[in-house]
C-alpha positions in Angstrom: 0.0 0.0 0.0 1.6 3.5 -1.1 2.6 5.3 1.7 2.5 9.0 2.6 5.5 11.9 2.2 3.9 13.7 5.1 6.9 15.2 6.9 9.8 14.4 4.8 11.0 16.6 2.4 13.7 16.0 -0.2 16.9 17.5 0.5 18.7 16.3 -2.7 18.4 14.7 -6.2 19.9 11.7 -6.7 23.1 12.9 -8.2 23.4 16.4 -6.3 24.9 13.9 -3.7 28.5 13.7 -3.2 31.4 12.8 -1.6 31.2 16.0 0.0 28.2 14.7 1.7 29.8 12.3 3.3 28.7 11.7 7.0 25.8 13.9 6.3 22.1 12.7 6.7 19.9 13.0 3.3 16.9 12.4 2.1 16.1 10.9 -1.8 13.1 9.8 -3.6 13.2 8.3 -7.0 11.9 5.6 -9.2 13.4 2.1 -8.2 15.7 1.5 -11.5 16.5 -2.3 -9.8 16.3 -3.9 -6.2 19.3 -6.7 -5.6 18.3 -9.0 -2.6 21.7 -9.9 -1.2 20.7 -11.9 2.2 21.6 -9.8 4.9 22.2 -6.9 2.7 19.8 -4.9 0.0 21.3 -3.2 -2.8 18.8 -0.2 -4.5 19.3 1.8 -7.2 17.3 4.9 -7.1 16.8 7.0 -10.1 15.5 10.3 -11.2 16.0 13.0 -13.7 19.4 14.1 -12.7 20.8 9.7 -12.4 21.6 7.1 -10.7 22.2 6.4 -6.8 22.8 3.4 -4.8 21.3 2.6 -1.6 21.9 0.0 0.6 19.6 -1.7 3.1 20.9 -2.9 6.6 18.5 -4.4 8.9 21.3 -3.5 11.7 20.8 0.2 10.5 17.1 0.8 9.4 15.8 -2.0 11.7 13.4 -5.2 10.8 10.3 -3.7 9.7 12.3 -1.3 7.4 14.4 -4.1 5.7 11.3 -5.9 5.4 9.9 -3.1 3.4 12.5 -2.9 1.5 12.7 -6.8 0.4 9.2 -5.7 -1.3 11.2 -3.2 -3.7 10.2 -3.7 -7.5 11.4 -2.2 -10.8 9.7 1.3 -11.1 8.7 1.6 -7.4 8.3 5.4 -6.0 10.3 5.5 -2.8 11.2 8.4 -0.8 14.7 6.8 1.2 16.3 8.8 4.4 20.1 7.4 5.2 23.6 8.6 5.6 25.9 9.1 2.7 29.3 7.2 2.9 32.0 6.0 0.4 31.1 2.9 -1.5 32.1 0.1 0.2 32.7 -2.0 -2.5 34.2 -1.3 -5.8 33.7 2.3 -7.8 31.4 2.2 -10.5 33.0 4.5 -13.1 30.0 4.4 -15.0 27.8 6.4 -12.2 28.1 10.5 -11.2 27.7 8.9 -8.0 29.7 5.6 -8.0 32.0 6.7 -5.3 29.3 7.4 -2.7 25.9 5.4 -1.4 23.6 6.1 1.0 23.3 3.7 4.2 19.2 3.5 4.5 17.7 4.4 8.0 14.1 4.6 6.7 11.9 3.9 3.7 8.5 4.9 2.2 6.9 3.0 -0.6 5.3 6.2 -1.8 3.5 4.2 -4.9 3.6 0.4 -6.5 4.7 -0.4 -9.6 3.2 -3.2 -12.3 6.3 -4.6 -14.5 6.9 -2.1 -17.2 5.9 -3.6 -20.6 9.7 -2.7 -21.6 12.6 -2.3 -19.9 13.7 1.8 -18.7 17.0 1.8 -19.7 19.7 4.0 -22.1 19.5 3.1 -25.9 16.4 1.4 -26.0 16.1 -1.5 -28.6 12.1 -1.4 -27.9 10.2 -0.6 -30.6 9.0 2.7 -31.1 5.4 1.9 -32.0 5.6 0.3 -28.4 7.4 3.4 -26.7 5.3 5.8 -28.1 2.1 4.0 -26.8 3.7 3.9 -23.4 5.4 7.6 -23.8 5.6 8.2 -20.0 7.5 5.0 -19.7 9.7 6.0 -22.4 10.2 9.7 -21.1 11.6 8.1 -18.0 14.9 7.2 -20.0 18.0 8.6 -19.0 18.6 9.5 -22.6 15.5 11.5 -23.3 15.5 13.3 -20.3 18.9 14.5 -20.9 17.5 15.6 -24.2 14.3 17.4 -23.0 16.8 19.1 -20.2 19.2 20.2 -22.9 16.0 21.7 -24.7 14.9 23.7 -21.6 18.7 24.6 -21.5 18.6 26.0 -25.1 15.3 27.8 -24.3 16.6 29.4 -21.0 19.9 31.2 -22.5 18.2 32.2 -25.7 15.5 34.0 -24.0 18.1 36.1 -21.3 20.1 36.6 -24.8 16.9 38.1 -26.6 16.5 39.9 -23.4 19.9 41.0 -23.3 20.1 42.3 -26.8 16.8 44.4 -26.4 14.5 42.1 -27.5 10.5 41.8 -25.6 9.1 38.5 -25.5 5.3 39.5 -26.6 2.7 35.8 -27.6 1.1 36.5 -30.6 -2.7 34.6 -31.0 -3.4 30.9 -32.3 -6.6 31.1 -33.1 -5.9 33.4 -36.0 -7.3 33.7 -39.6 -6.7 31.1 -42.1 -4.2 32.7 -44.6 -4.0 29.5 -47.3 -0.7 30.7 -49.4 1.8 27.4 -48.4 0.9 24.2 -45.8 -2.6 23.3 -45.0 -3.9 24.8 -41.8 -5.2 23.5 -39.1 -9.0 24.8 -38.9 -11.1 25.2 -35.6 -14.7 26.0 -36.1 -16.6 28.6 -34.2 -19.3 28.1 -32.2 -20.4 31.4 -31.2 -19.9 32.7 -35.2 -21.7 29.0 -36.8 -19.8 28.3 -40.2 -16.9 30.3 -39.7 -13.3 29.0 -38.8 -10.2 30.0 -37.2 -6.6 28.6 -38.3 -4.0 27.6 -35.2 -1.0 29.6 -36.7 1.9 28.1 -39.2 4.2 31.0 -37.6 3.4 34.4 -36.2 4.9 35.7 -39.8 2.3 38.7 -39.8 1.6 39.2 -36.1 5.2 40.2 -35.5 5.2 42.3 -38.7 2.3 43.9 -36.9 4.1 44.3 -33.4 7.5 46.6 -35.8 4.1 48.4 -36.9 3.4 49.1 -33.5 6.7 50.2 -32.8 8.2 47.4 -30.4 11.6 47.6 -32.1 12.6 44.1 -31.3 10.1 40.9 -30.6 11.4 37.5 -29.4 9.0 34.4 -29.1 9.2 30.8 -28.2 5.9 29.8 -30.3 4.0 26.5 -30.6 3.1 26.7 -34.6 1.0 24.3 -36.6 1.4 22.4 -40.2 -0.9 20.2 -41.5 1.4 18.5 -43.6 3.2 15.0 -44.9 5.3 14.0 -42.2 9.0 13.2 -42.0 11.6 12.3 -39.5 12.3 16.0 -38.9 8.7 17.1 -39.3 5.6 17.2 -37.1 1.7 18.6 -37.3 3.3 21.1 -34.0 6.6 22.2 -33.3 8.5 25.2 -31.4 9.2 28.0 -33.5 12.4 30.2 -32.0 11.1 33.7 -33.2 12.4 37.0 -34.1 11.8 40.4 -36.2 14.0 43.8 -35.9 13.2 46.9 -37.1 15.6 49.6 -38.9 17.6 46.4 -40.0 18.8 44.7 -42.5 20.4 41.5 -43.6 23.6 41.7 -41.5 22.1 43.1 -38.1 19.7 40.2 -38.8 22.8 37.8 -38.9 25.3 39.4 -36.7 22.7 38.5 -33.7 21.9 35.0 -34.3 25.7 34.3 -35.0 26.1 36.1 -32.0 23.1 33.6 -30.4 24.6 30.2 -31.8 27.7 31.1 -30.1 26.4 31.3 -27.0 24.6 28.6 -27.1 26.7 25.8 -28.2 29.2 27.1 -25.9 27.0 26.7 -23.1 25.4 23.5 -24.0 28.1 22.0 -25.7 31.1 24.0 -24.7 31.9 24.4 -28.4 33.5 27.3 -30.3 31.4 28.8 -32.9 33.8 30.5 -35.5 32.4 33.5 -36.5 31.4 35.2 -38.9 30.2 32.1 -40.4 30.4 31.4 -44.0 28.5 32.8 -46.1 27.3 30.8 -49.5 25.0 32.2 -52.4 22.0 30.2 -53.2 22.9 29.4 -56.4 26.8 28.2 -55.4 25.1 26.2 -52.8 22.9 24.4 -55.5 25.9 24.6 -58.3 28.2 22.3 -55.7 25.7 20.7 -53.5 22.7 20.0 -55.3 20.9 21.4 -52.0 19.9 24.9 -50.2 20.8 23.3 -47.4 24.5 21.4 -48.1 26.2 19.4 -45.8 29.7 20.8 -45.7 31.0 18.1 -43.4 32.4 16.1 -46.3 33.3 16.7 -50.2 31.6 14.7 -53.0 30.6 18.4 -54.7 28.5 18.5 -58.0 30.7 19.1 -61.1 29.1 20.4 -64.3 30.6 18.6 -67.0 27.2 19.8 -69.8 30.4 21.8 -72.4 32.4 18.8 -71.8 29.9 16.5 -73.5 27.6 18.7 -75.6 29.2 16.6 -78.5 29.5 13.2 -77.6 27.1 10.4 -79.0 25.8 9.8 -75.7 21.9 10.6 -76.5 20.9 10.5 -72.7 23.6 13.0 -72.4 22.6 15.0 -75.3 19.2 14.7 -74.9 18.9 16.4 -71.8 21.3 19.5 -73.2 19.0 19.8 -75.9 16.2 20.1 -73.6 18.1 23.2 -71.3 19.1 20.6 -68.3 22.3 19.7 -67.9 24.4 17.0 -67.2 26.6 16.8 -63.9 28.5 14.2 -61.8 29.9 13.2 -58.4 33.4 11.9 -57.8 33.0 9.2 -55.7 37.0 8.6 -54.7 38.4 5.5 -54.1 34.8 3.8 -55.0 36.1 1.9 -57.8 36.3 -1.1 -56.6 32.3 -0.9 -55.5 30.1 -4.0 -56.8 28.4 -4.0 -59.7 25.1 -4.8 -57.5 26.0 -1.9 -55.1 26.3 0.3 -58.2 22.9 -0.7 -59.5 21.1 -0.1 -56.1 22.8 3.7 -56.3 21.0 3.9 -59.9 17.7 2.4 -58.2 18.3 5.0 -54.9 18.9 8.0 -57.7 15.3 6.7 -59.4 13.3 7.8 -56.5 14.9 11.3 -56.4 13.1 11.2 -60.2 16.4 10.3 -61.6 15.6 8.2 -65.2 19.3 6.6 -64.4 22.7 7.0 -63.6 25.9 6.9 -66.1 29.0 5.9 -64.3 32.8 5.4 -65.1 35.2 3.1 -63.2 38.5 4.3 -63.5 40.4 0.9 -62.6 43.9 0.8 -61.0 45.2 0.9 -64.4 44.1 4.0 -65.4 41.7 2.2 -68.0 37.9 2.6 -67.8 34.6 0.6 -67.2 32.3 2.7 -68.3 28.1 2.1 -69.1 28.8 4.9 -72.0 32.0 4.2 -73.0 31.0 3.1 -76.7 29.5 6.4 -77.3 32.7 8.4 -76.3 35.9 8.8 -78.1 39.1 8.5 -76.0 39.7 12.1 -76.0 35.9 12.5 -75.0 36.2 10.4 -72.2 39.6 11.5 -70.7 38.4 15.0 -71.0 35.5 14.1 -68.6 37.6 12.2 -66.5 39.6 15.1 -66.4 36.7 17.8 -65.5 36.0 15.0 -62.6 38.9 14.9 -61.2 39.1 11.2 -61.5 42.3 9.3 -60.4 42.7 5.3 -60.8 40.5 3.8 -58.0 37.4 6.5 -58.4 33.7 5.9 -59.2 32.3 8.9 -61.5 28.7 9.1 -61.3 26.5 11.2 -63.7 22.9 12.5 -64.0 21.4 14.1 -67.1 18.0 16.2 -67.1 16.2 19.5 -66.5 18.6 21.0 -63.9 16.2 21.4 -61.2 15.8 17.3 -61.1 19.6 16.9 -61.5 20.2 19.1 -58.7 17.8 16.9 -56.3 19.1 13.5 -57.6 23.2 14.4 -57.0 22.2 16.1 -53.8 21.0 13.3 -52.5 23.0 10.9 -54.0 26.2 12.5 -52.3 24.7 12.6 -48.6 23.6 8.8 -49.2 27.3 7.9 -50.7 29.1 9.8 -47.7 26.7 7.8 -45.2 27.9 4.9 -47.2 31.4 6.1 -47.1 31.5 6.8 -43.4 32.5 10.8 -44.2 29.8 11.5 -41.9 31.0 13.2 -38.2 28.8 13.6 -35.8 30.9 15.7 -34.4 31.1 18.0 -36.0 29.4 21.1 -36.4 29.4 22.7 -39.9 27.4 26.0 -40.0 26.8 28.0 -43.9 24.4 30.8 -44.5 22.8 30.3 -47.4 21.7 34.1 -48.6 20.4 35.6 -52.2 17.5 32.6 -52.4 15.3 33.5 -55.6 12.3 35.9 -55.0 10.0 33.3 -57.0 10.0 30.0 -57.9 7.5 28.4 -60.8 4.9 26.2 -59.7 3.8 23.8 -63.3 0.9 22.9 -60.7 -0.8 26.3 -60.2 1.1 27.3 -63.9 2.1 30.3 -61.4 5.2 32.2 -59.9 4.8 31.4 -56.1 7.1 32.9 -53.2 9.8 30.9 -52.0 9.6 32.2 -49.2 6.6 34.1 -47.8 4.5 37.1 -50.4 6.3 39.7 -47.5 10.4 38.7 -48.8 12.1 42.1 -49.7 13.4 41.6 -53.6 17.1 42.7 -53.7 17.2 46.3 -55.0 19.3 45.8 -57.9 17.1 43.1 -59.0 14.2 44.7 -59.1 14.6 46.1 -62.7 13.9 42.3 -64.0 10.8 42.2 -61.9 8.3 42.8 -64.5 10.5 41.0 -67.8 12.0 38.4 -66.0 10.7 37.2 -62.5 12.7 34.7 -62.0 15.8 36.5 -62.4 14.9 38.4 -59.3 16.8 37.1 -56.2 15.3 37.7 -52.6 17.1 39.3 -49.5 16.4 35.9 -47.6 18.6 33.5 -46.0 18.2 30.7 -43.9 21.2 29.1 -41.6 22.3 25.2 -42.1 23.6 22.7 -40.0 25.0 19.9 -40.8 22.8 19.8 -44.0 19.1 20.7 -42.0 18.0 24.1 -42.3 17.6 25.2 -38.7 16.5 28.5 -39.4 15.3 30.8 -41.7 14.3 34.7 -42.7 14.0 37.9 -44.7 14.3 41.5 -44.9 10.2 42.3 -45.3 9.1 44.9 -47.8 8.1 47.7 -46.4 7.6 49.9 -49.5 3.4 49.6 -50.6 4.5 49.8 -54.7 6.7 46.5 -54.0 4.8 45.2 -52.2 1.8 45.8 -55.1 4.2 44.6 -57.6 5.0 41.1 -55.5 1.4 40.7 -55.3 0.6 41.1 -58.9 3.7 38.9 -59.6 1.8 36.3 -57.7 -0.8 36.7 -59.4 -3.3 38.3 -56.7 -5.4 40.8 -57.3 -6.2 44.1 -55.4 -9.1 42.6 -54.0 -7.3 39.4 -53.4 -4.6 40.4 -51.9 -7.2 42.4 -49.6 -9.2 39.5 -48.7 -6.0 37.3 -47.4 -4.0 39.9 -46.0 -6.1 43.1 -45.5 -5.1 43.9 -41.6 -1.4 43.7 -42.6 -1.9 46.0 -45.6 -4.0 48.3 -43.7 -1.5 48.5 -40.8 1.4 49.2 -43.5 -0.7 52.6 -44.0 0.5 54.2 -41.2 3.7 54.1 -40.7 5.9 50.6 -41.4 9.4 50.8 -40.6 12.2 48.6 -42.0 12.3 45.3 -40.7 13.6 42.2 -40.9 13.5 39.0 -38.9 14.2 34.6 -38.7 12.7 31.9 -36.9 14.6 28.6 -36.2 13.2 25.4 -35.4 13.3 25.1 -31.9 13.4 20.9 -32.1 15.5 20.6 -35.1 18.5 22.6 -33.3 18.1 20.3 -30.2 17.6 17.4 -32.7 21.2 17.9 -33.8 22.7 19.8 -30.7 21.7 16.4 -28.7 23.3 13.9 -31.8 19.9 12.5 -32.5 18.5 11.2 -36.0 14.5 12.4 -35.2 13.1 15.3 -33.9 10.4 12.7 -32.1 13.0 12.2 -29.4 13.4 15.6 -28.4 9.7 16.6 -28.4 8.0 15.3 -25.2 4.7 13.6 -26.8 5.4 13.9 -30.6 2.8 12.6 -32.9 4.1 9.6 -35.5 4.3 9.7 -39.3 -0.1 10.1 -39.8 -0.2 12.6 -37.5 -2.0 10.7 -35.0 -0.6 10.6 -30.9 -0.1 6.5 -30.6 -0.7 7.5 -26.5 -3.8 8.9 -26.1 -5.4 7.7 -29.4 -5.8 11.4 -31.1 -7.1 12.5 -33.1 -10.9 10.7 -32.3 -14.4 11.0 -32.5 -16.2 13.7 -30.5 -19.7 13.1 -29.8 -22.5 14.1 -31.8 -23.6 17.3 -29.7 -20.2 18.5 -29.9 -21.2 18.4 -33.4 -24.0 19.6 -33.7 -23.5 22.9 -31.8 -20.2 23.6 -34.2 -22.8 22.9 -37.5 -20.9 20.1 -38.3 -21.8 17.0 -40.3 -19.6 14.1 -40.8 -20.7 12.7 -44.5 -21.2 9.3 -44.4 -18.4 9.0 -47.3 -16.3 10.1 -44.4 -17.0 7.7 -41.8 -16.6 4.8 -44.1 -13.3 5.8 -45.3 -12.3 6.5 -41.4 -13.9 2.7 -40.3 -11.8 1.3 -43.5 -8.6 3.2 -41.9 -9.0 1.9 -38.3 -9.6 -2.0 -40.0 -6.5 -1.5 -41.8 -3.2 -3.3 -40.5 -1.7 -1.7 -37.4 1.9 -0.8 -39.2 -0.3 0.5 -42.2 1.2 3.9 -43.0 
């Protein structure tokens, strides 16, 4: 039967005890990590957030009815322990902040009963995460992800006395807000008091905090739950922690002087790591010229080389095709990959495939110096040693090619080169490798909407000498955004906003929005901009993806407390579920009955069905 804590009171965590405690009476209370039943002797090992302790039993010390008790000690028990803190008797564990030290008992409360834990609470779990997930305050108990969730609060803690520091106000901006469809699907939440009507939970404060630089707070900070109803991957989920900012009378290197300034700090507090700064700065387009990506990984080499004038007159049609269509054709030196299997080559072709990749062309340069080549017979010698040449390629290297429009060549390579330095074990953990990535275009294409659509957000400041191309060439026109990359993730990203109403017109009609649409979606903002807009500029990072790769971890989900999985569904408490039909019915809400049969044909559907 769980016992009261009625007069005790803890007096330290498990590990705030030390060898300077020695002699000293304390009291603990912690989960029961295991109970080892030694005769005449108990052995305890009581855990909380900050570790592990060890506690022994003595009936000569805590008496019979206490080393009774004690015998009765289970995995996961809640036990609040009063004793004496000596040096270990036996051997020190090297493993333990506390392996020097353990408390003699002299009394014990069982202050609640455990059932046996459907897997074991240990470091590096092996568990399945379906399983985990289901039991997610199980799994939070973990050494492991508490270290991470304490590293978060950390990284929370200095940013805010930073912002505060630097002149920044921490102001909340509203989540049930207007739904503003330009990007991700919203979240909707229907009205009750206004029937038919909807509210959106936010996808950033983007144009409350344009609002607050309207309102003349100079400089906002906010740690902001935001909201994305979008396909999910390992670094993305339906909510996550925005780290937000805006400045006004600023522009792109007051924006990027502070958060150098902010990374710094914090990776020399968290991880006592040295930030060079400035960090290095990389265009857009040299980022997707070497890398294939807007976020590169600069941890490693394999770099993109455009070999399209070296091969504009070979034979090779896949080559030629593509030139004659405006893509281009570029490749990856993969050294000292020569010697790779056949079948490992082919399952790089299939990999490139689902990038959209129609194939791969690939040389092996052997030891020799003679090729292997899947396009040899459509090359002359000269041909082919001049595109060895332009690859760098030494005896021992794998060339790898891809030829199409430049935007698919670009995806295929970039990944192609992160999943070949995985496979080539390039990869450090260890190491940080920050880039700006600045001068992103203003617009990008969509063939869907047969459209220009912002890269970034319709509020992105064009780059004034661009802005002559604006109405004859739109694309040409390069944005004064930039988002900061680690480790190939974009952690964080921002703009200079327009400020000026006839570019701000002109992006809108670029976009294709009328006046009166342009009105409709973003009318309070425009409105505002009426009286008196300063310059401003700002950048939000993701709060969980920093942590995700501060804390050496391949998901976001174990750095987030109770994330959702891959559907967007919470495995724990079975959301999102039905809600009753007067719930309904005061909202005006129907559910079709198209709709329930396609949600019974989901729930009958296989358990790992994604």
């Amino acid at each position: 039967m769980a016992e009261s804590m009625q007069g005790l009171k803890r007096s330290h965590r498990c590990t705030e005890v030390s060898s300077a405690n020695i002699g000293e009476k304390v009291t603990v209370m912690g989960w029961v990590q295991k109970s080892r039943n030694k005769g005449g002797i108990i052995f305890v090992d009581l855990r909380d957030r900050s570790g592990i302790l060890q506690v022994i039993f003595e009936e000569s010390q805590c008496g019979a009815e206490c080393f009774e008790k004690a015998g009765k000690l289970r995995s996961e028990f809640v036990a609040a322990i009063e004793g004496t803190v000596c040096k270990r008797a036996g051997a020190v564990n090297e493993n333990l902040a506390t392996g020097d030290i353990e408390v003699v008992a002299s009394s014990l409360r069982i202050l609640s009963e455990a059932e046996t834990p459907p897997f074991p609470i240990e470091e590096n779990s092996k568990t399945k995460e379906e399983i985990r997930l289901k039991y997610r305050y199980l799994d939070l108990r973990r050494p492991d992800l508490q270290r991470n969730l304490i590293m978060k609060s950390k990284v929370a803690t200095i940013a805010r006395q930073f912002m505060a520091d630097e002149g920044f106000l921490e102001i909340e901006t509203p989540m049930l807000t207007k739904s503003t469809p330009e990007g991700a699907r919203d979240y909707l939440v229907p009205s009750r008091v206004h029937p038919g009507t909807f509210y959106a939970l936010p996808q950033s404060p983007q144009l409350f905090k344009q609002l607050l630089m309207c309102s003349g707070y100079d400089r906002y900070f906010q740690i902001a739950r935001c909201f994305r109803d979008e396909d999910l991957r390992a670094d993305r989920q339906p909510e996550f922690t925005q780290m937000d900012m805006e400045l006004s009378f600023v522009d792109v290197d007051d924006v990027i002087d502070v958060n150098e300034r902010l990374l710094a700090k914090l990776f020399k507090e968290i991880l006592d790591l040295d930030i060079q700064l400035p960090i290095q700065r990389m265009t857009w387009q040299e980022a997707m010229d070497r890398f294939g990506s807007d976020k590169p990984d600069l941890r490693f080499g394999l770099e993109l080389k455009d070999v399209s004038d070296v091969v504009k007159d070979c034979e090779f049609g896949v080559f030629t095709g593509a030139l004659a269509n405006g893509g281009t054709v570029r490749g990856i030196n993969a050294e000292g990959q020569g010697s790779m299997p056949r079948k490992k080559i082919d399952a790089l072709i299939e990999y490139a495939k689902t990038y959209g990749a129609k194939g791969l062309a690939y040389i092996v340069i052997n030891e020799d110096g003679s090729y292997k080549s899947s396009f040899a017979k459509f090359m002359t010698e000269e041909q082919m040693n001049a595109l060895v040449a332009a690859m760098d390629g030494k005896p021992g290297d794998l060339l790898l090619f891809a030829a199409d429009k430049t935007k698919i060549v670009w995806t295929v390579l970039g990944a192609l080169r992160c999943h070949l330095a995985e496979l080539m074990g390039l990869v450090d953990k260890n190491v940080y490798r920050f880039v700006w990535i600045t001068e992103f275009p203003l617009l990008e294409w969509s063939d869907e909407e047969n459209r220009f659509t912002a890269m970034h957000h319709p509020f992105t400041m064009p780059m004034e000498e661009d802005l002559q191309y604006i109405d004859s060439d739109p694309g040409r026109v390069r944005a004064k955004a930039y988002d900061i990359v680690l480790n190939g993730n974009e952690i964080g990203g921002g703009s200079v906003r327009i400020h000026q109403d006839d570019i701000q017109e002109k992006m809108f009609e670029c976009l294709g929005f009328t006046k009166a649409e342009a009105h409709e979606r973003f009318g309070f903002l425009l409105d505002a901009f009426k009286y008196g807009v300063p310059p401003h500029a700002g950048l939000a990072y993701g709060l969980d993806r920093l942590v995700m790769l501060m804390a050496k971890q391949d998901s976001i989900r174990d750095v987030i407390a109770f994330p959702k999985v891959k559907d967007a569904s919470c495995l724990m408490t079975n959301a999102p579920d039905y809600v009753d039909d007067k719930q309904l019915a005061e909202l005006g809400i129907e559910v079709t009955p198209e709709a329930e049969a396609e949600i019974e044909a989901e729930k009958s559907a296989p358990a790992d069905a994604e």
